[in-house]
PDB file of N, CA, C and O in Angstrom, chain B, residues numbered from 101:
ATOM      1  N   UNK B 101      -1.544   6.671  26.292  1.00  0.00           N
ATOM      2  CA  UNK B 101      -2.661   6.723  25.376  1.00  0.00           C
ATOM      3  C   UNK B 101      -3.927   7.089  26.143  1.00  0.00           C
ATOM      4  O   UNK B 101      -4.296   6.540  27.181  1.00  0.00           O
ATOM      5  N   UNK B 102      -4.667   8.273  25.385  1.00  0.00           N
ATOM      6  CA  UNK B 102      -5.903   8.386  26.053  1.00  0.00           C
ATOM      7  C   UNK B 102      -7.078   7.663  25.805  1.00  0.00           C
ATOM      8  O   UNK B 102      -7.394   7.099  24.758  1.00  0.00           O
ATOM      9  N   UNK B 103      -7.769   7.738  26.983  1.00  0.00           N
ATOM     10  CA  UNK B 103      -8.972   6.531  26.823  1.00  0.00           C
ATOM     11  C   UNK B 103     -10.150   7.221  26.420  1.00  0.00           C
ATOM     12  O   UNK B 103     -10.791   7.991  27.136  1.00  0.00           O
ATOM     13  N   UNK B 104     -10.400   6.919  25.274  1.00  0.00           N
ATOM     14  CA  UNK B 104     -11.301   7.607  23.999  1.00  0.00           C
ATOM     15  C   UNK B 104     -12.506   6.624  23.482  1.00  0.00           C
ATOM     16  O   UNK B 104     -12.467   5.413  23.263  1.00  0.00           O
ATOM     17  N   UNK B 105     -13.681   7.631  23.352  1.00  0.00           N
ATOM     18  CA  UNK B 105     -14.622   6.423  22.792  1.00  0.00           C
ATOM     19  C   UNK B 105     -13.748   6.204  21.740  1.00  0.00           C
ATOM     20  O   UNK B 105     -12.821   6.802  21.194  1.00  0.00           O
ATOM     21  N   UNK B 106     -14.790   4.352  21.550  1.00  0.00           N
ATOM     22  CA  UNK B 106     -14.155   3.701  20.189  1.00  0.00           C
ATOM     23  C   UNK B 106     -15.275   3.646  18.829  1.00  0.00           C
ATOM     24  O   UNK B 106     -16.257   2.914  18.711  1.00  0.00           O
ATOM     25  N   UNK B 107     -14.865   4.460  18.079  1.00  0.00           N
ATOM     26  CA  UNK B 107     -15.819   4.439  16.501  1.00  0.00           C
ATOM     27  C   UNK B 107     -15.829   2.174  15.814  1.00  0.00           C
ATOM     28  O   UNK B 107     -14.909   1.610  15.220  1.00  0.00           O
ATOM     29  N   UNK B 108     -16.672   1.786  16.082  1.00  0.00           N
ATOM     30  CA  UNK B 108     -16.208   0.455  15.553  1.00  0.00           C
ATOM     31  C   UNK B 108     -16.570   0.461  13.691  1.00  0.00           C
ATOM     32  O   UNK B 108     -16.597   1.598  13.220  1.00  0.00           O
ATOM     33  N   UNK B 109     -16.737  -0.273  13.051  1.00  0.00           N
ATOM     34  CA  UNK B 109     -17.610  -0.837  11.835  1.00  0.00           C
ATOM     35  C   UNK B 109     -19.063  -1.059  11.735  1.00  0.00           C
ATOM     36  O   UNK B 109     -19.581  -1.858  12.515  1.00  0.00           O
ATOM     37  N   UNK B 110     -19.772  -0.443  10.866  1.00  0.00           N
ATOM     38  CA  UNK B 110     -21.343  -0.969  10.810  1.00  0.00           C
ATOM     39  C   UNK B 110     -21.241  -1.830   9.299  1.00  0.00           C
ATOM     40  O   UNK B 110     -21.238  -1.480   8.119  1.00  0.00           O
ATOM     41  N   UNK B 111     -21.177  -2.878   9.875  1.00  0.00           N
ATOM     42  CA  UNK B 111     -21.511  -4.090   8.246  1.00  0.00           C
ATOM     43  C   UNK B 111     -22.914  -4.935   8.645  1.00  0.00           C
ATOM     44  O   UNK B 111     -23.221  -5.500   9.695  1.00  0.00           O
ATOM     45  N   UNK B 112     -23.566  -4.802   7.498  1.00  0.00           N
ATOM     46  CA  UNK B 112     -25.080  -5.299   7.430  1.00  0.00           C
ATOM     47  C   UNK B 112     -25.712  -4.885   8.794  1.00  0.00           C
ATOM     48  O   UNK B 112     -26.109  -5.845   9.454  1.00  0.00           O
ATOM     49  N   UNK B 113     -25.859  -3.844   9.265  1.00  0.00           N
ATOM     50  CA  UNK B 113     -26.485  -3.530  10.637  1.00  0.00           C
ATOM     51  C   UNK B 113     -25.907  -4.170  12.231  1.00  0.00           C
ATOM     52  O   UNK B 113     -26.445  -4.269  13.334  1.00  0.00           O
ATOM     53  N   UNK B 114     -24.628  -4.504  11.725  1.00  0.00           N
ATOM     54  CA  UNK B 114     -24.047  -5.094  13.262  1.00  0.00           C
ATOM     55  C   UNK B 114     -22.570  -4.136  13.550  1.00  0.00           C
ATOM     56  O   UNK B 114     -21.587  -4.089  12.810  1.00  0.00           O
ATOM     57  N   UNK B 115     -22.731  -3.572  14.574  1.00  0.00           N
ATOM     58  CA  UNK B 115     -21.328  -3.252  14.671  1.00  0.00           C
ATOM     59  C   UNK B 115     -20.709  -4.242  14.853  1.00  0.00           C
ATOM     60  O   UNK B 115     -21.226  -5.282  15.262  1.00  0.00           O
ATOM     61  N   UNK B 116     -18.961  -4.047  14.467  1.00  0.00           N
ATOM     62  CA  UNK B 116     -18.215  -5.181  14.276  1.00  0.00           C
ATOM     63  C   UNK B 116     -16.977  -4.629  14.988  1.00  0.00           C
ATOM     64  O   UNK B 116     -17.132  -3.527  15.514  1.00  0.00           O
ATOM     65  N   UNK B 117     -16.073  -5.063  15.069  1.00  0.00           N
ATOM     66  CA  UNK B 117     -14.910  -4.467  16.377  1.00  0.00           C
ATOM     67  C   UNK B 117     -13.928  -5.390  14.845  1.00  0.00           C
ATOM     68  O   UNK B 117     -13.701  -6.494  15.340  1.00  0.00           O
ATOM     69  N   UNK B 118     -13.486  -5.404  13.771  1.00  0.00           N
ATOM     70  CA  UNK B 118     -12.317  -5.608  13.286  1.00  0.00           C
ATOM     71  C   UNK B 118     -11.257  -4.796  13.183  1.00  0.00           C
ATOM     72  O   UNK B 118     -11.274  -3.635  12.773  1.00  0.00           O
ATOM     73  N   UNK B 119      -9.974  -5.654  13.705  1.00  0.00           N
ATOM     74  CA  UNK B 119      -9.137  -4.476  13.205  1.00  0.00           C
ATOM     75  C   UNK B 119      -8.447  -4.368  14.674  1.00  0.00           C
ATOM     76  O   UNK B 119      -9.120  -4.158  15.683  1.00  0.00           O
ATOM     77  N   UNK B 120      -6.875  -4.551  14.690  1.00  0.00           N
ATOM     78  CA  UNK B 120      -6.388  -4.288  16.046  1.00  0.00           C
ATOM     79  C   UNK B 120      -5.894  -3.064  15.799  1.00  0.00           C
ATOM     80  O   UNK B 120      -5.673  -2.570  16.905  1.00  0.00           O
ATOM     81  N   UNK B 121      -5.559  -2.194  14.831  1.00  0.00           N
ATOM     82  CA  UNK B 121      -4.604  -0.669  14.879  1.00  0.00           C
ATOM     83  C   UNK B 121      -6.009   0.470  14.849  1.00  0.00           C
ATOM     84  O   UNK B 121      -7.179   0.421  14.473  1.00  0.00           O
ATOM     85  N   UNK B 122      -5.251   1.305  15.376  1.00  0.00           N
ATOM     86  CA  UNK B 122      -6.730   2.385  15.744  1.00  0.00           C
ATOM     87  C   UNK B 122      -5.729   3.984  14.882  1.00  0.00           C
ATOM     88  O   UNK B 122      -4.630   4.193  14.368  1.00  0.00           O
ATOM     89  N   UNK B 123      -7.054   4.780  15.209  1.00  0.00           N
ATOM     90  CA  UNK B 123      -6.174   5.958  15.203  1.00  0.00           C
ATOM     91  C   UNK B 123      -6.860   6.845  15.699  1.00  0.00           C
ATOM     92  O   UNK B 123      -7.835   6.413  16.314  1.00  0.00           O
ATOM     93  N   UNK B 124      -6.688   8.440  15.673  1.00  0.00           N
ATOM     94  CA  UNK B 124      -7.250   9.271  16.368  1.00  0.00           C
ATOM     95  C   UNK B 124      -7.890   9.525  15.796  1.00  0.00           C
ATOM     96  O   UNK B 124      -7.737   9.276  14.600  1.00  0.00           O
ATOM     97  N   UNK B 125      -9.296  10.339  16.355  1.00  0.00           N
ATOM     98  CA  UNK B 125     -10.374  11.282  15.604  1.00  0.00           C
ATOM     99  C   UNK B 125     -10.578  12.337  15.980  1.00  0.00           C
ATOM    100  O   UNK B 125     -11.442  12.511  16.839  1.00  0.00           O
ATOM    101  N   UNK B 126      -9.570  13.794  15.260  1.00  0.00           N
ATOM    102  CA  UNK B 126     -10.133  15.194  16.034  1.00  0.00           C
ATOM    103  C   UNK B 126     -11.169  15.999  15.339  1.00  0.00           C
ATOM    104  O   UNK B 126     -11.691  15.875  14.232  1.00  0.00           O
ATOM    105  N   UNK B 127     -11.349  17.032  16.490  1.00  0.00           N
ATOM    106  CA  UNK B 127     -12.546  17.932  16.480  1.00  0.00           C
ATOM    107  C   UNK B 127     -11.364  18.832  15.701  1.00  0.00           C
ATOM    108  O   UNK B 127     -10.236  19.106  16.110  1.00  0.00           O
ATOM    109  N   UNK B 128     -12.044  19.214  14.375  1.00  0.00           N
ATOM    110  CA  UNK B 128     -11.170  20.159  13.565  1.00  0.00           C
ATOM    111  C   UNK B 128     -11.545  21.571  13.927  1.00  0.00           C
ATOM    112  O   UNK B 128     -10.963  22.331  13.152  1.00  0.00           O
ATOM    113  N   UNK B 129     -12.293  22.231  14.802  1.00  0.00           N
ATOM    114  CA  UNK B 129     -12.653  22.906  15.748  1.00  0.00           C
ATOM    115  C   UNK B 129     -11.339  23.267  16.722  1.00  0.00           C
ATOM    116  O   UNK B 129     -10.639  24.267  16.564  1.00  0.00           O
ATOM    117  N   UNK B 130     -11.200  22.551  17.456  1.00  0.00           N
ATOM    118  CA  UNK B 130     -10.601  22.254  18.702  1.00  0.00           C
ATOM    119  C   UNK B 130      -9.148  21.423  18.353  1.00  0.00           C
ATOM    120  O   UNK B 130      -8.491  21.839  19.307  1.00  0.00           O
ATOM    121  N   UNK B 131      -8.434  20.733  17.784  1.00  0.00           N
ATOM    122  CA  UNK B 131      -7.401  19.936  17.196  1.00  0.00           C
ATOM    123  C   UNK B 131      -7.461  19.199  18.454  1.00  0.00           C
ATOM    124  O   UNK B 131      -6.312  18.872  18.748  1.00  0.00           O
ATOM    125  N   UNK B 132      -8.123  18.881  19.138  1.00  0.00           N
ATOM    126  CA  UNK B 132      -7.982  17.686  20.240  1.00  0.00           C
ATOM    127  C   UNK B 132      -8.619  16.525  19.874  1.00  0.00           C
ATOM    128  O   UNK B 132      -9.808  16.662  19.584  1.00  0.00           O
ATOM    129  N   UNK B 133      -8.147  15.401  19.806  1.00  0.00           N
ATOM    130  CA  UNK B 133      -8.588  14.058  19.551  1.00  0.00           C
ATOM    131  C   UNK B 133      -9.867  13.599  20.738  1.00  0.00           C
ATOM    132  O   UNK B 133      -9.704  13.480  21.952  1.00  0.00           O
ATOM    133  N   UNK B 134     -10.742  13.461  20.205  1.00  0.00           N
ATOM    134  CA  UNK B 134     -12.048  13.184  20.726  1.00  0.00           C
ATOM    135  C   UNK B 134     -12.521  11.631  20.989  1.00  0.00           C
ATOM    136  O   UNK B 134     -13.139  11.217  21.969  1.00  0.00           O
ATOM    137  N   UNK B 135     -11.976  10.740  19.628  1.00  0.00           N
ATOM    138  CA  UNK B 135     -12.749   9.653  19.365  1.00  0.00           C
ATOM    139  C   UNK B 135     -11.645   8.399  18.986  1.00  0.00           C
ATOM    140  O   UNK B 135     -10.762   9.005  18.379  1.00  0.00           O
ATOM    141  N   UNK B 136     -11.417   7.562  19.015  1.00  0.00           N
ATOM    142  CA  UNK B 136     -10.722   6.283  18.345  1.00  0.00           C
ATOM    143  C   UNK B 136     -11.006   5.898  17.243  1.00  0.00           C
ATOM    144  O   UNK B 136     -12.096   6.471  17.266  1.00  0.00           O
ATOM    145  N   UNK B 137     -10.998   5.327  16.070  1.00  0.00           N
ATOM    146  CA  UNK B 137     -11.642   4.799  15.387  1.00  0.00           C
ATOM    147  C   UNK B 137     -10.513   3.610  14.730  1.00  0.00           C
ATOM    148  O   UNK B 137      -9.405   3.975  14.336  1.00  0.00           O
ATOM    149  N   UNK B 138     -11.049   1.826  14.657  1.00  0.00           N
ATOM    150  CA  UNK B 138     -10.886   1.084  14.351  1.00  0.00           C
ATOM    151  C   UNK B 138     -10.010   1.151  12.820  1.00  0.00           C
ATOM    152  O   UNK B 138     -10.348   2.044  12.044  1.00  0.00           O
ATOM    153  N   UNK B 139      -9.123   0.399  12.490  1.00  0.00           N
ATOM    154  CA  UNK B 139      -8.919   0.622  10.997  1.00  0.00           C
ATOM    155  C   UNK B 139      -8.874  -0.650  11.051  1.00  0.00           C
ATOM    156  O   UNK B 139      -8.262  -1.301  11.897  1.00  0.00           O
ATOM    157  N   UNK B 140      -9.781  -1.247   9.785  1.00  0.00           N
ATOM    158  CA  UNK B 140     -10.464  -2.412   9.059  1.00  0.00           C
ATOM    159  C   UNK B 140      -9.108  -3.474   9.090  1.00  0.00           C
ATOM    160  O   UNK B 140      -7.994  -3.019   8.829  1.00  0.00           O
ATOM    161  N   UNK B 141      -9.303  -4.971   9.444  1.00  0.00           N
ATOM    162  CA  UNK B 141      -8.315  -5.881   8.674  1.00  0.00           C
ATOM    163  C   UNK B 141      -8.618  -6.096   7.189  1.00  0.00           C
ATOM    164  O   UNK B 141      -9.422  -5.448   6.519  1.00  0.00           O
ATOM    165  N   UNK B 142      -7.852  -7.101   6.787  1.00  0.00           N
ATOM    166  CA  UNK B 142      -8.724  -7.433   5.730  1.00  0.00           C
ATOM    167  C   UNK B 142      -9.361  -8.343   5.556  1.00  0.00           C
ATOM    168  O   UNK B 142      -9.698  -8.796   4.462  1.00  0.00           O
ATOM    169  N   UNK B 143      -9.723  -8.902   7.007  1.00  0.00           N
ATOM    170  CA  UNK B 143     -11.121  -9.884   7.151  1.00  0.00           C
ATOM    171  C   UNK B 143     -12.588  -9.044   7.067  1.00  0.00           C
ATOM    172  O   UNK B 143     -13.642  -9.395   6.537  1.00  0.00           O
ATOM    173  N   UNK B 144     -12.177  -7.524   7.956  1.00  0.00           N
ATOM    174  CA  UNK B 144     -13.224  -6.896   7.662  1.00  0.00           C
ATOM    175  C   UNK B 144     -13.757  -6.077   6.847  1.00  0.00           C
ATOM    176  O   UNK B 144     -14.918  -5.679   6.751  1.00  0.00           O
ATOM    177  N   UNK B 145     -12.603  -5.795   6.121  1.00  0.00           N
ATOM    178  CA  UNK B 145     -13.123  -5.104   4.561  1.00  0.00           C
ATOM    179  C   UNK B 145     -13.321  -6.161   3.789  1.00  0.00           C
ATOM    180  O   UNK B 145     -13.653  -5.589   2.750  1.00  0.00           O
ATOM    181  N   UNK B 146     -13.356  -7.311   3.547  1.00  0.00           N
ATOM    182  CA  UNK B 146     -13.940  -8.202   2.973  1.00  0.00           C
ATOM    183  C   UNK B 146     -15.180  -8.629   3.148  1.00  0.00           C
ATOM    184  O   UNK B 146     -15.962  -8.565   2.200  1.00  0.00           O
ATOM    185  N   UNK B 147     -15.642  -9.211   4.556  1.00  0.00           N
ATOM    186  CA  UNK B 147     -16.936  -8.956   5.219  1.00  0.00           C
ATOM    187  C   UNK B 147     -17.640  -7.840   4.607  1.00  0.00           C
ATOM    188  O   UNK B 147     -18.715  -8.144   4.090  1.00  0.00           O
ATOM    189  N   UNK B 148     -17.240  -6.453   4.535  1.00  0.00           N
ATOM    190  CA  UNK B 148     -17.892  -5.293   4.524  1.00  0.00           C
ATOM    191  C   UNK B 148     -18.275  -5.437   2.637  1.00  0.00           C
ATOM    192  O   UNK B 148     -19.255  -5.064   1.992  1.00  0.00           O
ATOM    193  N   UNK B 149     -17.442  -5.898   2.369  1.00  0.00           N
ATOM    194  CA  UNK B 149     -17.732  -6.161   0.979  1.00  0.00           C
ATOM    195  C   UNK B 149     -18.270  -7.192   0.242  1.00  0.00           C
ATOM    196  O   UNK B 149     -18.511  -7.278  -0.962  1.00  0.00           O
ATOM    197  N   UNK B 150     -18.439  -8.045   1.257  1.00  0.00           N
ATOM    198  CA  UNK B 150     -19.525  -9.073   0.639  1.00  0.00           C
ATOM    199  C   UNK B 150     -21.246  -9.173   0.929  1.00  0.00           C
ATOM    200  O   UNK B 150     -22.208  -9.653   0.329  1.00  0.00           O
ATOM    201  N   UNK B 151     -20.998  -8.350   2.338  1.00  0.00           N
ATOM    202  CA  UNK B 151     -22.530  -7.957   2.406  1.00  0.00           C
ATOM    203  C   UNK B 151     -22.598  -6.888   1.658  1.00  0.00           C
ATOM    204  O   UNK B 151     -23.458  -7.106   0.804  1.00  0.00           O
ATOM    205  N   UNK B 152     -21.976  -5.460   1.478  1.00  0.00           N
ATOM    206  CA  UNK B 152     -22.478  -4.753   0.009  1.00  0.00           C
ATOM    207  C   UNK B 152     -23.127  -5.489  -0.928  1.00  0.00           C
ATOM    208  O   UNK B 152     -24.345  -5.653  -0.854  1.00  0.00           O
ATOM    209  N   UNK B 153     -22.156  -6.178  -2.220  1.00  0.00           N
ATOM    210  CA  UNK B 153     -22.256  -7.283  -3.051  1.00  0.00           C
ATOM    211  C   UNK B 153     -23.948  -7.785  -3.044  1.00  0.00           C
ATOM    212  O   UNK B 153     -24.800  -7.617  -3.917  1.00  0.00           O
ATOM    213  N   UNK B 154     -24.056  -8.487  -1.647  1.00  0.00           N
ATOM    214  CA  UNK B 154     -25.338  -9.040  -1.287  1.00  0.00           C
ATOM    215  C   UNK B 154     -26.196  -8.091  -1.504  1.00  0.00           C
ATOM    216  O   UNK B 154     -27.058  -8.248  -2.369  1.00  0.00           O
ATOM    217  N   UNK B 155     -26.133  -7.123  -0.882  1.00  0.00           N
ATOM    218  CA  UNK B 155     -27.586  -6.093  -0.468  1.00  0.00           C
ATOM    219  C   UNK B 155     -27.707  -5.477  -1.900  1.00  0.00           C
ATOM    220  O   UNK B 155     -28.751  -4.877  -2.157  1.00  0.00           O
ATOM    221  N   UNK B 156     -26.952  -5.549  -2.642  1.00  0.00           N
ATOM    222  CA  UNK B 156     -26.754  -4.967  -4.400  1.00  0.00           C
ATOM    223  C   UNK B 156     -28.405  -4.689  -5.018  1.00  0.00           C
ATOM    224  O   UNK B 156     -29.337  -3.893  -5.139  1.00  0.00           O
ATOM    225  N   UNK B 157     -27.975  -5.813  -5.230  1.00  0.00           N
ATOM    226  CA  UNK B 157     -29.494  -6.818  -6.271  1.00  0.00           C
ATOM    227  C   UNK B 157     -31.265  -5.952  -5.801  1.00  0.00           C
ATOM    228  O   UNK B 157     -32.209  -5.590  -6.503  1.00  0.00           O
ATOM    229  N   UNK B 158     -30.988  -5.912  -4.186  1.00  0.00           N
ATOM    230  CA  UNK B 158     -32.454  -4.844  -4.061  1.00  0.00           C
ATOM    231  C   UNK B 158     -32.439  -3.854  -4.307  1.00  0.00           C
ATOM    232  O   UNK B 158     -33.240  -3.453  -5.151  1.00  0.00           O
ATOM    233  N   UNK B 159     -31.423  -2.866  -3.630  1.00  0.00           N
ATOM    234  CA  UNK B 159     -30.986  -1.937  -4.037  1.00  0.00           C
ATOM    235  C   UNK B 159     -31.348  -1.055  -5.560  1.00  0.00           C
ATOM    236  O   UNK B 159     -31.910   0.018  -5.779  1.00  0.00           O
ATOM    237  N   UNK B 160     -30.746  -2.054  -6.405  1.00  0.00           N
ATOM    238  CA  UNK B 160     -30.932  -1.646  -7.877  1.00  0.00           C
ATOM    239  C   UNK B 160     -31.985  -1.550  -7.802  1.00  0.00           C
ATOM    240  O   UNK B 160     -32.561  -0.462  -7.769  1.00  0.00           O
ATOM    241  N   UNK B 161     -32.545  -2.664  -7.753  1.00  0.00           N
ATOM    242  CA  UNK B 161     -34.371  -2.663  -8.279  1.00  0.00           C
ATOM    243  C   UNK B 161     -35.325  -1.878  -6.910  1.00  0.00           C
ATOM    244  O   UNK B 161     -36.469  -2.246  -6.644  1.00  0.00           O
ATOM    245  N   UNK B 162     -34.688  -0.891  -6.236  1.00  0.00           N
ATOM    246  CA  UNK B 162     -35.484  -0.351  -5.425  1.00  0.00           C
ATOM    247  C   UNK B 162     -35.945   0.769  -6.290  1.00  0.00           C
ATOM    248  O   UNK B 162     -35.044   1.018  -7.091  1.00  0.00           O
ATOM    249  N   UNK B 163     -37.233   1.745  -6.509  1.00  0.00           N
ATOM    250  CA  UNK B 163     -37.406   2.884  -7.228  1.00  0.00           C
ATOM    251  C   UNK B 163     -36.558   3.742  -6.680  1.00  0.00           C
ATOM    252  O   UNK B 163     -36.051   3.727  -5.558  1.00  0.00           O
ATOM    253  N   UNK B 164     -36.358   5.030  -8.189  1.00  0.00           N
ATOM    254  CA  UNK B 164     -35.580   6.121  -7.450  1.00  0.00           C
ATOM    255  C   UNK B 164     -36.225   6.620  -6.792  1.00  0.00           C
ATOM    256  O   UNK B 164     -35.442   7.170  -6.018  1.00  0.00           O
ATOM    257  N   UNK B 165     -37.558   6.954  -6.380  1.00  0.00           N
ATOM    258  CA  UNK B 165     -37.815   7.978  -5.023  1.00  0.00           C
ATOM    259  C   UNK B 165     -37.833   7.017  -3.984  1.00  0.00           C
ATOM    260  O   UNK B 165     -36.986   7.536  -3.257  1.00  0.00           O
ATOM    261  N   UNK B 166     -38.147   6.106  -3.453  1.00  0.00           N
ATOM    262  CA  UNK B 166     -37.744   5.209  -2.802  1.00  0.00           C
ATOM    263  C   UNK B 166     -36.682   5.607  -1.848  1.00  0.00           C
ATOM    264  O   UNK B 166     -36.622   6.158  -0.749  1.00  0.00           O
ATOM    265  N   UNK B 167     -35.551   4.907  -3.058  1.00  0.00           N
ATOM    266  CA  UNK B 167     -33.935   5.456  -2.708  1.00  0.00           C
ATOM    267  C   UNK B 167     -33.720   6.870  -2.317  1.00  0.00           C
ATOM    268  O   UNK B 167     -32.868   7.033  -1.444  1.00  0.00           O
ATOM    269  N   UNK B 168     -34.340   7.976  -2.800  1.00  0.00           N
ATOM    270  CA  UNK B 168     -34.042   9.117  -2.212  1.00  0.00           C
ATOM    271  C   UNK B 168     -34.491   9.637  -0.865  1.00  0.00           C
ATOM    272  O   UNK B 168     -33.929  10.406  -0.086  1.00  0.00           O
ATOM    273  N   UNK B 169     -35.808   8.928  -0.791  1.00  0.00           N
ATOM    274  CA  UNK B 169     -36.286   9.082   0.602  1.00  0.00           C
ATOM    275  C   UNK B 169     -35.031   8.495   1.842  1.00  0.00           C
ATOM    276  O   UNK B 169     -34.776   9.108   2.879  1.00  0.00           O
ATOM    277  N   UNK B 170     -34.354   7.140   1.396  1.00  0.00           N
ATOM    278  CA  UNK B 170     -33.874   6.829   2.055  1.00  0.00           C
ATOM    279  C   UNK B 170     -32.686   7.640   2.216  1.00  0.00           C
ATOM    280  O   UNK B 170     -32.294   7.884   3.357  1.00  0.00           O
ATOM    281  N   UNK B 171     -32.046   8.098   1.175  1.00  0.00           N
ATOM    282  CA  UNK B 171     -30.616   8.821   1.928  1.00  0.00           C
ATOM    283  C   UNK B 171     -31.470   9.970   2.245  1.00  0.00           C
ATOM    284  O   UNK B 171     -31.034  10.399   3.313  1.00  0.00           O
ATOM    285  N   UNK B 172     -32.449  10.680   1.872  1.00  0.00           N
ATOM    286  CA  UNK B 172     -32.876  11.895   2.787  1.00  0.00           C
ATOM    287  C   UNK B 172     -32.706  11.527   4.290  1.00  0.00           C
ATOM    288  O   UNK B 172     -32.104  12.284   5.052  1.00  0.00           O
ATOM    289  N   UNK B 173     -33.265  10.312   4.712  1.00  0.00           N
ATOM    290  CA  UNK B 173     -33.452  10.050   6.133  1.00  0.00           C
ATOM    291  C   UNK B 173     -31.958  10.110   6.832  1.00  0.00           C
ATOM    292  O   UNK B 173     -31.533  10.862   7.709  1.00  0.00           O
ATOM    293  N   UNK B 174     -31.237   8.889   6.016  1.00  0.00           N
ATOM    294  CA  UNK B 174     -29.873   8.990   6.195  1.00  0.00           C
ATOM    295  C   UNK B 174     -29.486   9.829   6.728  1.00  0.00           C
ATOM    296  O   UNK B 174     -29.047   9.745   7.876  1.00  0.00           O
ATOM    297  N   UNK B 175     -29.552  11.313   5.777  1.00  0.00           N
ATOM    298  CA  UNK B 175     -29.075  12.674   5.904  1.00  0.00           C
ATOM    299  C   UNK B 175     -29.322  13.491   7.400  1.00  0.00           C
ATOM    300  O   UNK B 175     -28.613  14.186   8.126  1.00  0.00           O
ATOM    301  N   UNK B 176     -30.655  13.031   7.431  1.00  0.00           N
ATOM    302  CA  UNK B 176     -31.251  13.735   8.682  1.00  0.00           C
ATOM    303  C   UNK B 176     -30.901  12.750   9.752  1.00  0.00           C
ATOM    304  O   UNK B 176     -31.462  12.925  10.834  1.00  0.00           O
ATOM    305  N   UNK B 177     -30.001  11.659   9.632  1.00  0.00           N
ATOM    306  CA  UNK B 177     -29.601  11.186  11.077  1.00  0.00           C
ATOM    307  C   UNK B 177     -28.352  11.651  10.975  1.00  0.00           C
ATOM    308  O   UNK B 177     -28.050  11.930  12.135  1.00  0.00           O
ATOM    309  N   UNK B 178     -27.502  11.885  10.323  1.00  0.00           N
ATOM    310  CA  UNK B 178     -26.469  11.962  10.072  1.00  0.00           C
ATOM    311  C   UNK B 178     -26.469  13.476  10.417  1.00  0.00           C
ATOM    312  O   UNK B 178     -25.377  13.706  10.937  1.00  0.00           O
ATOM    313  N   UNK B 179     -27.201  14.590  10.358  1.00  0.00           N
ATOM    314  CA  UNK B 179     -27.060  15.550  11.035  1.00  0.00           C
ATOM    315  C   UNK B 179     -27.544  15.642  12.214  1.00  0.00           C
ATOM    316  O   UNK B 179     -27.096  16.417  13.059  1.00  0.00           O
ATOM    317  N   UNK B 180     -28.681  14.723  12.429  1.00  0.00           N
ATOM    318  CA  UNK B 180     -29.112  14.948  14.166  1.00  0.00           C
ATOM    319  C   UNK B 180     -27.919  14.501  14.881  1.00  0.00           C
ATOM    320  O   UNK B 180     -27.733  15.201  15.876  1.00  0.00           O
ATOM    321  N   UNK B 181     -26.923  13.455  14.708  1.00  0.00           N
ATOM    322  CA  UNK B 181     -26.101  13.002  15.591  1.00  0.00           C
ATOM    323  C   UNK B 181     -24.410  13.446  15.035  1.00  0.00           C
ATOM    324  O   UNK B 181     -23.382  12.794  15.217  1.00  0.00           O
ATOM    325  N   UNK B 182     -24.557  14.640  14.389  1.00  0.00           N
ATOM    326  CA  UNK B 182     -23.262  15.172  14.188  1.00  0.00           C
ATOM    327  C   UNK B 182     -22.432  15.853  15.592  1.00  0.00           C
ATOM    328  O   UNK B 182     -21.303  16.329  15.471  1.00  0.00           O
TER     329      UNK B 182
END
């Protein structure tokens, strides 16, 4: 097995390491596996789903431009670190 970064979980702003089975992550570019990534128990898809649940309630009552600003930003991290 190659020694590959590891992709973990982001629940409520903490990475979380759940989950002992992994799998590969390739560059669909290249078909070479680049990355590891964790697959959830179901301690941690539960976790992951009860802080959702939680964070709900602001969410809703956040305005829509608000909310759009925020996945705009999202967006633009999500392409700076593609």
């Amino acid at each position: 097995m190659q020694n590959l970064p590891q992709i973990q979980h982001l629940i409520n702003g903490q990475l979380v390491s759940g989950g002992t089975r992994q799998a590969d992550v390739f560059n669909p570019a290249t078909g070479q596996a680049e990355k590891r990534v964790l697959l959830a128990d179901k301690l941690t898809v539960e976790q992951a789903i009860g802080c959702a649940q939680a964070a709900y309630p602001a969410w809703r009552n956040t305005p829509p431009l608000k909310r759009a600003r925020v996945m705009s930003k999202l967006k633009e991290l999500l392409e700076a670190n593609a």
